[in-house]
N, C-alpha and C positions, 0 to 999 in steps of 0.2 A: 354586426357590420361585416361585409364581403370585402376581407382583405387578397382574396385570391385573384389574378388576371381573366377570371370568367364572371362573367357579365348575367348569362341567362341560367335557367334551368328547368327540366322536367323530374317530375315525379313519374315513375313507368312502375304500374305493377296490376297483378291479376283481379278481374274486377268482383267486386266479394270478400277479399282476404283484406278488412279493415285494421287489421293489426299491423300487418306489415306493412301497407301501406301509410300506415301514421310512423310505423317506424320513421319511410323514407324521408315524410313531409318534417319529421322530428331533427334527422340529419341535415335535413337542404337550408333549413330553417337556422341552425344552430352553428350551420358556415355561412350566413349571410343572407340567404335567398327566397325570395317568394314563387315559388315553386308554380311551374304550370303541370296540373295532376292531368293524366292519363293514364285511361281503366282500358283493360284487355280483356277481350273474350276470344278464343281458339275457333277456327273455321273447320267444319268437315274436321277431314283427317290429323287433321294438327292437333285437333283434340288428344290423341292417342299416340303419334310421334313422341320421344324423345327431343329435345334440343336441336341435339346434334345429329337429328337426321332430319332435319328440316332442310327441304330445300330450298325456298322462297322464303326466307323471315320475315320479312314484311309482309307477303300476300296473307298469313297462318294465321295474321288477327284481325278481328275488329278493335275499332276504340273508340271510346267514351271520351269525349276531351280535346278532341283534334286528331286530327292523323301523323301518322309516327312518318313525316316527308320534311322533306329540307324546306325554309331552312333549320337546318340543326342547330341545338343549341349547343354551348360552352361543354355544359355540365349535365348528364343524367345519371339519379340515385333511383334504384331498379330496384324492386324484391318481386317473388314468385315464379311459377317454372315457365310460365308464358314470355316473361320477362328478355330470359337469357338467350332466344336467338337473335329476337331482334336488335337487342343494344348490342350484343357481340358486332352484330353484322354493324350498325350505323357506327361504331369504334375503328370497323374497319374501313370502311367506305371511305371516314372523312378522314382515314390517315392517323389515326389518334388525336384529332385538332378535337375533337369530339370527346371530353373523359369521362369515363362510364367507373360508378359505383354500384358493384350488388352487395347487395343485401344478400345473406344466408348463403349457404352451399352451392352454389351454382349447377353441381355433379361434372361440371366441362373443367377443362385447362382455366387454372385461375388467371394466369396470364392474358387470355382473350378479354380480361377487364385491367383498369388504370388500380381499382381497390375492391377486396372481398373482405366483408367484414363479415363473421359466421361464430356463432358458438361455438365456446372450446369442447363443447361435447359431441361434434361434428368429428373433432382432431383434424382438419383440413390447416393445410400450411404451405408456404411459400410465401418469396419475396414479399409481393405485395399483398398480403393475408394480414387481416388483425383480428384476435380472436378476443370475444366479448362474456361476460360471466352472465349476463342476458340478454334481456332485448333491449334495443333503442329506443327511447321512446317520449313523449313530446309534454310529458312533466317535469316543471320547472318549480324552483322555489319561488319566483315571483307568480306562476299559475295558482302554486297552492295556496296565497295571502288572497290574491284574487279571487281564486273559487271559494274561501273559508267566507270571506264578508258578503258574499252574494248568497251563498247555502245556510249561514248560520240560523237565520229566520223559521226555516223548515224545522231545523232540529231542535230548539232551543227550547222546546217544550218533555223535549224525550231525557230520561233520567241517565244519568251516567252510573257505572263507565258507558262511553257511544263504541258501539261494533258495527264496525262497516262490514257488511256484506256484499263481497262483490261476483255473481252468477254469471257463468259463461253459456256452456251449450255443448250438445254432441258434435263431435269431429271421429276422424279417420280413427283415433286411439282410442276416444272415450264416448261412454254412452250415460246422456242422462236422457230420463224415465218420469213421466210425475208421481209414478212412484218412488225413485229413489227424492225428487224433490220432495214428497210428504214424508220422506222420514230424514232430510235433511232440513225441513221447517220444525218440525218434533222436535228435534234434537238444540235449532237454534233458541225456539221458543223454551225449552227448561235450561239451558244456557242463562238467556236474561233471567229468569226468573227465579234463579241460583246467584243469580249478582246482581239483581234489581236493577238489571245493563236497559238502554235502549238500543234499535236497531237500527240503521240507514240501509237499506238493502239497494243494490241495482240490479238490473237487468244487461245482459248486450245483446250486440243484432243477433246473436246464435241462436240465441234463448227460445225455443222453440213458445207458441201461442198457449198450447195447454200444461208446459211445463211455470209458464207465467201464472198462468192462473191455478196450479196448484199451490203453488210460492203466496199466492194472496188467500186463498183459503185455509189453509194451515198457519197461517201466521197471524190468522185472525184474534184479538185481546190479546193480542202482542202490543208491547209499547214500541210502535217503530214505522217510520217513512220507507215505503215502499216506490221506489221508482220503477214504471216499466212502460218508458217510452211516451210521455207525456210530458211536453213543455222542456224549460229547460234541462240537460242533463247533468246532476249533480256529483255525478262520481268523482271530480277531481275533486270535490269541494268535501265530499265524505271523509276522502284521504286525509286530507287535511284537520279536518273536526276530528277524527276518529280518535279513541284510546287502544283500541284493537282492530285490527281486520282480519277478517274470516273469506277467502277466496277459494273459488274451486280450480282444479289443479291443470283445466281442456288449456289453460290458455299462458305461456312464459312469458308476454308481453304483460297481462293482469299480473301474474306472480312480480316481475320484475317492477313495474310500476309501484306496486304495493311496496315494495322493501325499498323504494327511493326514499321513503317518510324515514326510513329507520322505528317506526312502530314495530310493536310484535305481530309477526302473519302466521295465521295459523292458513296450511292448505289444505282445503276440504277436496278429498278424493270420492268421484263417481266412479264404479266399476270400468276398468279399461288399463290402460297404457303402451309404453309401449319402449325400445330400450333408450333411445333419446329422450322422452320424456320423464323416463325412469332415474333416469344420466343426472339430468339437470333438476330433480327435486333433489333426488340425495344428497346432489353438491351442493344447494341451496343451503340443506340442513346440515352439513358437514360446516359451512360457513356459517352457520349459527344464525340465519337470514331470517327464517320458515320452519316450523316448529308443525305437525302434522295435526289436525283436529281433533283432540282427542276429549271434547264436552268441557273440559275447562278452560279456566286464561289465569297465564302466569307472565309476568314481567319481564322482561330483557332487554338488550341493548345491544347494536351493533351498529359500525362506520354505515350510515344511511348508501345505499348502492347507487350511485352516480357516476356512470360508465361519461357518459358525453368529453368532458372537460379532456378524460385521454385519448379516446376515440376523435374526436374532432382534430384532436394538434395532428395523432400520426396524420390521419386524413389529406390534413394541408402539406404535410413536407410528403406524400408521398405523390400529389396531386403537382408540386412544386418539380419534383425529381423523376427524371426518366427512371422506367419501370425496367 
């Protein structure tokens, strides 16, 4: 329920970057609100600008979703670098009657927003800064009773222990290959077959076409549900059913999501990274979260990582109190 004096809200972020984007829809959601989403794509030269040498914020994108013009709403939770001119600017336009939440690192004056919420592996700080041990994100314990009764059908033939697999995609840090996928289906498949495990595998939109299809060829006389984009999407529901999860390491929203369960996660690394990424595995494993791939599975236990509950309160008194 939206106990705040703002009424409306947009979701703003770059169009493609699914993750941070469910971040935003996860925060708007979790202060009360049904969010109006709008996707950005960069015009001309804005593509290649910085932020803060944009001169026209608003002319520098297109949008998916409506256009970013009055009237304004109450409340917008922002992520991505397309993001940060334009809400800067409509925060100042309307005087601050307008409060703007980014997501992630801004790289500008954190003060040009009402809230910056940013991994502590960022080290960004200042008054209105809250710094988060991962991502935001839009699993709930009531999601995963929901997703568990709706997916259990699928799996409920597969022998346990169940390993969820959950497969990302190459990004700026990391490069997957269907080579490195056929010898991380290799590896998954003598895995079960060393613990008579089954497997729930997923896909995301990263997951390139031929890296999916070596993920099914390799996994072939495997005991295991392979999703890749077909009907319903099961992954919260794997979460849930899971004894173990096995994740690859492109994505700290999948990392973060996974250790909500409090399960044991192992992170399966493709060739790459990078020192933020590097930052936030090791802190993972320093907190006992994420245990690295290493062909076995061993048992542990840690406080399930549910950021929301404190993220949301500062949220509200900072949302409540001049900045």
């Amino acid at each position: 329920m939206n106990d705040l004096p703002l009424k409306n809200c947009w979701v703003v972020s770059d169009d493609g970057k699914t993750g941070t984007e469910h971040q935003c829809i996860g925060l708007a959601e979790a202060l009360g609100f049904d969010p109006e989403i709008k996707r950005l794509r960069a015009r001309g030269v804005w593509t290649y600008l910085p932020p803060s040498l944009w001169p026209r914020p608003l002319s520098g994108v297109m949008t998916q979703g409506g256009a970013l013009a009055a009237p304004w709403p109450d409340l917008i939770v922002a992520a991505g670098r397309l993001s940060i001119a334009p809400t800067a600017y409509i925060r100042k336009a309307t005087q601050g009657r307008t409060k703007v939440i980014q997501l992630q690192n801004p790289r500008v004056n954190p003060a040009l927003f009402d809230v910056v919420i940013a991994p502590w592996h960022d080290q960004l700080v200042g008054k209105n800064v809250l710094q988060t041990q991962g991502a935001l994100h839009r699993v709930t314990a009531e999601r995963l009773a929901l997703e568990a009764a709706l997916v259990a059908p699928r799996v409920a033939h597969l022998p346990r222990p169940l390993i969820a697999v959950l497969v990302g995609g190459s990004n700026r840090c990391y490069r997957m290959t269907p080579d490195g996928v056929r010898i991380m289906a290799q590896r998954l498949k003598k895995l079960a077959e060393r613990y008579q495990a089954g497997l729930a595998v997923t896909v995301s939109r990263r997951t390139e076409q031929e890296n999916r299809q070596a993920l099914r060829e390799n996994l072939e006389g495997v005991p295991a549900v392979i999703w890749t984009d077909e009907g319903h999407n099961p992954y919260v529901g794997f979460l849930a059913l899971a004894d173990y999860i096995v994740v690859t390491g492109d994505s700290v929203s999948m990392v973060s999501e996974a250790c909500f369960t409090g399960k044991p996660v192992y992170t399966y690394f493709f060739p790459g990274g990078s020192r933020k990424f590097n930052a936030f595995h090791h802190y993972f494993q320093q907190q006992n979260y994420t245990k690295p791939f290493e062909d076995q599975l061993i048992s542990w236990s840690y406080p399930p990582l549910d950021e929301f509950n404190r993220i949301t309160a500062h949220v509200r008194k900072l949302l409540l109190e001049p900045v």
